[in-house]
Each structure stands twice: as structure tokens, then as C-alpha cells.
N, C-alpha and C positions, 0 to 999 in steps of 0.2 A: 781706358774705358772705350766701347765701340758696340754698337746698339743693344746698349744698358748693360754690358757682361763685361768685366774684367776679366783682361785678357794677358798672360805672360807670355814676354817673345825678346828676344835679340835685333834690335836695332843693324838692318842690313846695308842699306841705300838708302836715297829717293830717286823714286819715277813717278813722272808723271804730276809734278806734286804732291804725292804722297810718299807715308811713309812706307818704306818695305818692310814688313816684321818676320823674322823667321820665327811661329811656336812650337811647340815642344815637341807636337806630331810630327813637324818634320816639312809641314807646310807651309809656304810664303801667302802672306795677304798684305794688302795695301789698307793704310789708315793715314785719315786726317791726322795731320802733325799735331793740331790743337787736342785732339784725342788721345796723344800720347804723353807720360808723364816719363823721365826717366828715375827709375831707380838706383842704377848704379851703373857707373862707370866701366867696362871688364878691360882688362892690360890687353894690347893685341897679343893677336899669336902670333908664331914664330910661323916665318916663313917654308922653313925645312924643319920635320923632326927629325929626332935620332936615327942613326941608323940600326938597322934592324939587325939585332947579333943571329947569325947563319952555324948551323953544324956541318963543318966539314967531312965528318964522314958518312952525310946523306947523298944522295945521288945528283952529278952538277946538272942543271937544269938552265936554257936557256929561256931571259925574258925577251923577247923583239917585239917593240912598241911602234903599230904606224898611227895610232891616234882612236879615234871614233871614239862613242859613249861610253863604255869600260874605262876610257881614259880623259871623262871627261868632266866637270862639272858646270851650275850654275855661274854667268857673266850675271854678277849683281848688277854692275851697270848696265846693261841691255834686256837682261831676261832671257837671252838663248843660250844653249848650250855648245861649249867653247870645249875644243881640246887643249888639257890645260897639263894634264898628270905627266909625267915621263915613266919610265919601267920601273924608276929605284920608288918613286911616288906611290905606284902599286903596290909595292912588294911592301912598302910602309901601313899602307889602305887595306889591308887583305889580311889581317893575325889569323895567323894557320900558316899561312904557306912557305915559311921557316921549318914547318916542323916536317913538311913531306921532302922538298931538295934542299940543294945549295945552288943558291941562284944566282945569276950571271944576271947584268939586264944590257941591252944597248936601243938604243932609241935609233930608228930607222928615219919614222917621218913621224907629223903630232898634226895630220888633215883627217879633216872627215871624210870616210867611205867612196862617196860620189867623184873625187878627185884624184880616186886612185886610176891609174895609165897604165899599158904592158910596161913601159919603159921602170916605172916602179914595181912590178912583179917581178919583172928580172932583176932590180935589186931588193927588191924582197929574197928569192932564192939564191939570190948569192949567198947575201945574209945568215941567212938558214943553214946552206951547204957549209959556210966556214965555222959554226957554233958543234956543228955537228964534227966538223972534222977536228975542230978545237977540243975536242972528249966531253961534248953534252949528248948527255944519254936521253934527253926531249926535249923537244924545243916547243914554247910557247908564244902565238903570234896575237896581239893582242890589237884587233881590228874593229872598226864600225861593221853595225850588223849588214848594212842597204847592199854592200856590195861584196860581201863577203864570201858566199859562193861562187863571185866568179875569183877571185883569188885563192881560194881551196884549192877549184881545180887546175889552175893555172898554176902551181908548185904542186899537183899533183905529179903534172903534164913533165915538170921540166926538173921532178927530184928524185931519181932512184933513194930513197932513205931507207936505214936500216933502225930508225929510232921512230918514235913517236910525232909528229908534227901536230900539235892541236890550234887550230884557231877558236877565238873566243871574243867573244865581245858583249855587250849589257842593251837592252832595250830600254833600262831607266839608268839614270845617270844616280851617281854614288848619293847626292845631296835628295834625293826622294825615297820617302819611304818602300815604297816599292821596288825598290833599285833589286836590279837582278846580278850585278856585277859581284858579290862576295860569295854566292853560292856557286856562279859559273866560274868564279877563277879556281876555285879551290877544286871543282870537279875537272877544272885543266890541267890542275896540277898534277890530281893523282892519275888523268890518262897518260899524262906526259911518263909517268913513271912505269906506266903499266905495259902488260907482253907486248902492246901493240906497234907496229913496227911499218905505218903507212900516215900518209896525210887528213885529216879527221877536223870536226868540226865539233865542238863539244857545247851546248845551250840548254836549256831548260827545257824539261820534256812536256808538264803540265803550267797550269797555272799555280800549283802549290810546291810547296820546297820540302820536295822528296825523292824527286832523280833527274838528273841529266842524263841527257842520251848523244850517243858518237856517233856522227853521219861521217858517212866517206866523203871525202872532199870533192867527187865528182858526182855524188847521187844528191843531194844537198841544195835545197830551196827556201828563201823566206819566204813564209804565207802569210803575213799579219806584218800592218805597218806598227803597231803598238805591241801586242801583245808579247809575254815573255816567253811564253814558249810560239813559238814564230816562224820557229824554223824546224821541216820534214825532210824525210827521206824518200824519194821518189822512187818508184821502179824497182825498188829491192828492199828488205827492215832496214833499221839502222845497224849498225857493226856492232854497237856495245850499249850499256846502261854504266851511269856512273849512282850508286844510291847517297841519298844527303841526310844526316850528317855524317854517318858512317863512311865516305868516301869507298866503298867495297866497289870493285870492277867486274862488269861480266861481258866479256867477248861475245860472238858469234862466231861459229864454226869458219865462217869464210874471210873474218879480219885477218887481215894479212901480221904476222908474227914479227919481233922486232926478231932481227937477227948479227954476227958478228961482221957484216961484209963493209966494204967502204962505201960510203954515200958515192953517189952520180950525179954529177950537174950539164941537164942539158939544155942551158938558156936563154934558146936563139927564139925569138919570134916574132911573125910577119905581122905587123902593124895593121897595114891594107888590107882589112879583112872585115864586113859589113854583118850586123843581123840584120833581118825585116821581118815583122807581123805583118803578115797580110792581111787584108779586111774585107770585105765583100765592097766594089763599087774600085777599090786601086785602081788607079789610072796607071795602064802600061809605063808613062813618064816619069813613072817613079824611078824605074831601075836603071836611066840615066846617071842616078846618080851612084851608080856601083861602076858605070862604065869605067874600067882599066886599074879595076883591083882586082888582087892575085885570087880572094874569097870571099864566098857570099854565103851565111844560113838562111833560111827563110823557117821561120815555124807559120807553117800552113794548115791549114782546117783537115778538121778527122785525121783520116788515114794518111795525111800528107797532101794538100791540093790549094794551090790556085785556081784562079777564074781563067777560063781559057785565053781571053786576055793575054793575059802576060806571057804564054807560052813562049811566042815569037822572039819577045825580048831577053827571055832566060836565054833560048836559044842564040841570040845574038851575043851576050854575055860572056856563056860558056864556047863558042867561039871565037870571040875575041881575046881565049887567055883564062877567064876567069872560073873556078872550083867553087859548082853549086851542090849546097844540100841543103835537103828536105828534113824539117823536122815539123815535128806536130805542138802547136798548140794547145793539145788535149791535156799533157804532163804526162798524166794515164794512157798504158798503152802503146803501140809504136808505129811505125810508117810502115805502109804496104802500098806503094802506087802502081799495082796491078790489078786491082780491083774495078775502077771505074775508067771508063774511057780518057778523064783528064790527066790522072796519073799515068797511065799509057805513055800518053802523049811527051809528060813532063819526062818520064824516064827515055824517049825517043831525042828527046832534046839534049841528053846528058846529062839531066838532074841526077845527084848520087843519094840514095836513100840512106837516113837517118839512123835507121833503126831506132832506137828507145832513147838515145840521147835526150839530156834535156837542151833545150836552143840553146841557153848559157854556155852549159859544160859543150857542147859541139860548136860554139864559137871560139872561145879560147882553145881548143883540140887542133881545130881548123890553124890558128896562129901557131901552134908549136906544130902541125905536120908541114904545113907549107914553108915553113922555116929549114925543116929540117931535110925535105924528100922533096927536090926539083921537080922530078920526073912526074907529071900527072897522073898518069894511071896507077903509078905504084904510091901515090898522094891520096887518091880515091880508096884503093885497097884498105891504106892505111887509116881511111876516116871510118870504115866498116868493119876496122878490127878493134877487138877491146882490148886497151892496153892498161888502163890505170880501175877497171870495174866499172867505167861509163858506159859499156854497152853489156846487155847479158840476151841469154840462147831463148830467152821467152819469159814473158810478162808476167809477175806474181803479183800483181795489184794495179 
């Protein structure tokens, strides 16, 4: 009983001196223990279920699990969400996704998002490159949402693929009813399978459960620390729609096609590499602390701009060594610092313009060219050429 309403629930923990009750909806509440009567005893469950019988002659599908809320559930004892699932846990969690491949699973890492490091990207795309060249015709990368487009485009950056790559992840954890995790794996599944033949990001399109949409892993941005659909595509549509429940796929004329050639792994990348938001009021002694890294983004205001301020110091920067670009804060839109006197200035300094990059995607870009092209000028060239669809010829939104 609990303010005069008899309530049914599953006996979870105690916090706090209370008791934890899971009911039927799906939700946890705390209740006084004297409030609680028990009914009946339930046998525990088993730690592992069955495993899940696979059709071998569906198409072999890689799982790679680095952790985040897709892979994660309720710490009864604590109350936070813990990465707890591994790849074969999902493939248990998720009825349906037996019926589109035959899945492989290998667990990479089991961290939240925020933990993720280049030094993990590039065993992330190792990863990837050896499933792929193992004969997975798509590989599924199943990540926290918070950081997730910067690891899109960073195996954008460093995977020639001739298969499908989709990252996915959940905004609600499987133990909520709201949980967004069974509709996104299953619309990962079927892009994994489908024509597409690039690096992709597959989530909730609305807030109702009727299509997922495939962002290019370098156009690709979270807008919303909560919400399930959270994640846009910037600068360009997204590449594809996945429909739910029907799982039916529809490309866009410029998704890149899966095709028969051998994957490419080019995994090097330069650590020493800074962003910065600029703010109105920065004190030039910020960018001390960039002094004697090989790169630096800046997302600056409008059109691309610092307070003239800093100019000096960029200027000291990029002659001591260091590969600056400009990018906009705006999202919308792209860098032009020919316009006003300060961009003048900043491009006199050897700031390299941005074009439409988003800062993320032009900071990981920035770590796989300086990794990969010594020579500076042909470093710069390379940050204002589009290679993976992070840069396009003029602004459609």
C-alpha cells in the first residue's frame, strides 16, 4: 500500500532506506519498507540466456560493442546507468535481428561515450577493417550517443569501406519504457544490409516510432541531451530513411553504394590537435595553451571571426609550427573571412578557412591529415578538400 493505492511491483534494492519497486509501467519508485507487504518469493534469473539460434544463409553481419546506453542498463545499487550488456547480450535483447543477418559479435570496449580517445578510434577501425575483411558484408558499431559523431567521422576519415558501417546507440537505456534502443538496433540492422556502402549513423528520426534516418558520419550532430531523436544532419539531408516496423530502406541519390572493392585502412592520427570556442571577452592567453601543437580548430562567430585580439597570437601559433582553421559556430552556413576587416586580417595571419565543416568533423579531419601529409601547405589544401562529404560546393540549409 502507498498513499492509500495498492500498488504491484518487483522488489529491486534498497536506497536510501527505501524500498526500490520496479511496476508494471516500467518505472522505479521508492517506498517505505513498512509499506511493503511481500507476496511471493520469484526464483532469480539466470544470469545469461540462451543463445540465440542465427540463419546461416543470411548475410554475416558484424556486432562491435564500445559500450554507452544501447549497452547499458539500470545499477539497482546506485541508480546510474552502467555499461553492463556485451554484443552477444544485444543480440539476445533485440528479437528481430536474427531474422535480417548472421551475426558475429566482438566487444571492443564496455565505457561510456565521454571516454572515448583517438587511440581508441584507431582501434575501433581496426576493428571494423578486420570484420570487414573477415566477409562482413556490414558492420554495426554499437556506441554512447554524447560522442558519437566524433567517432563516425573519425572511421569516416581513416576507412575506405566497401560495406555498410552504421553506428547506433539509444538515448534511454533498455530498462525504460521509453527506451529507444530496440527500434535503433533493428533499423541498424537492416542499413547494415542495405546498398549502402559508407560510414553512417543510424537514430531516431522523430519522437514517434516510425522512421530512423542515416546521417553521413561526417554531417552528423547531437542536438538534444535527452531527447530520442537528438541527432541531425547538418549542411546537407541525411543519406537515407530507415521506415519502422517495416524496416524498408531509401537511399539518397548521393549515398555512397556498397561496392566489391577491398576495404582501406588508414589509421594514423595526430593526437596534438586542439578545438576552441571562442567567446566575446577571450583573453589572447588562452591560446598559450595550444602553443607547440601540430593543430588547432577554432569555431568562431558568423562568418568565421575572432576579436581582433587574438589575431597576434594565432599569428604566433601558426608560426611556430602550428595548422589553424576556422570554423563557424553558426552549424548553418559556412566560413567566408573576406568579408570584414577581421577575417582579412585572420586569413593574413594564415588562418585556413573552414568552409562548412562542422568544428567536430574538422577537428578529427585535422588529426587524420596532419598524421598523414607532413608537408603544410599540402596539409591545408587538404583540410579544404572534401574527402569523406564533410565539405560541399555551397550551403543547402
Amino acid at each position: 500500500m502507498f498513499a492509500g493505492k495498492s500498488l504491484a511491483g518487483t522488489y529491486i534494492t534498497e536506497r536510501d532506506g527505501m524500498a526500490v519497486i520496479k511496476l508494471d509501467s516500467g518505472y522505479n519508485m521508492g517506498v517505505p519498507f513498512p509499506a511493503c507487504t511481500l507476496v511471493e518469493h520469484l526464483p532469480a534469473a539466470p544470469v545469461k540466456g540462451p543463445a540465440v539460434a542465427q540463419d546461416p544463409s543470411l548475410p554475416p553481419l558484424s556486432i562491435v560493442s564500445t559500450g554507452g546506453t544501447i549497452a547499458s542498463r539500470i545499477d539497482y545499487r546506485t541508480g546510474a546507468v552502467t555499461s553492463q550488456f556485451d554484443a552477444d547480450d544485444i543480440l539476445r535483447a533485440i528479437p528481430g535481428l536474427e531474422k535480417i543477418g548472421n551475426f558475429s559479435t566482438r566487444v571492443l570496449y564496455t565505457i561510456l561515450s565521454e571516454n572515448m580517445t583517438p587511440q581508441i578510434w584507431q582501434e575501433l577501425a581496426r576493428s571494423v577493417y578486420e570484420e570487414i575483411r573477415g566477409g562482413a558484408k556490414g558492420v554495426i558499431v554499437t556506441h554512447g550517443t554524447d560522442t558519437m559523431a566524433y567517432s563516425a567521422a573519425a572511421l569516416s576519415f581513416m576507412l575506405d569501406t566497401p560495406v555498410p558501417v552504421i553506428f547506433v546507440g539509444s538515448q534511454r537505456s533498455a530498462d525504460r519504457p521509453s527506451s529507444d534502443n530496440v527500434m535503433n538496433a533493428l533499423c541498424s540492422a537492416s542499413a547494415a544490409v542495405s546498398p549502402l556502402g559508407e560510414v553512417a549513423v543510424v537514430m531516431h528520426e522523430s519522437s514517434s516510432d516510425d522512421f530512423c534516418v542515416i546521417h553521413r558520419g561526417t554531417r552528423v550532430r547531437k542536438m538534444h541531451s535527452s531527447r530520442r531523436d537528438a541527432f541531425r544532419s547538418l549542411g546537407l539531408p541525411p543519406i537515407g530513411r530507415v521506415e519502422y516496423p517495416s524496416l524498408g530502406i531509401t537511399l539518397a541519390e548521393d549515398a555512397v553504394r556498397r561496392c566489391d572493392t577491398e576495404p582501406v585502412l588508414l589509421d594514423a592520427l595526430e593526437p596534438r590537435c586542439g578545438l576552441l570556442y571562442f567567446y566575446p571577452g577571450m583573453p589572447a592567453g588562452v591560446l598559450e595553451a595550444f602553443s607547440g601543437m601540430e593543430g588547432l580548430v577554432i569555431a568562431g562567430t558568423g562568418l568565421g571571426h575572432t576579436s581582433t585580439g587574438l589575431i597576434q597570437g594565432l599569428r604566433d601559433l601558426i608560426d611556430g609550427g602550428t595548422t589553424v582553421v576556422m570554423t563557424t559556430q553558426c552549424l548553418f552556413g559556412r566560413v567566408c573571412d573576406r568579408v570584414y576587416d577581421t577575417g582579412r586580417d585572420l586569413l593574413k595571419a594564415g588562418v585556413i578557412e573552414g568552409e562548412d565543416m562542422l568544428p567536430e568533423t574538422a577537428l578529427v579531419k585535422m588529426m587524420w591529415v596532419l598524421a598523414n601529409e607532413r608537408d603544410r601547405e599540402r596539409a591545408g589544401a587538404l583540410m579544404q578538400k572534401d574527402l569523406r562529404g564533410e565539405l560541399s560546393g555551397r550551403s543547402v540549409s
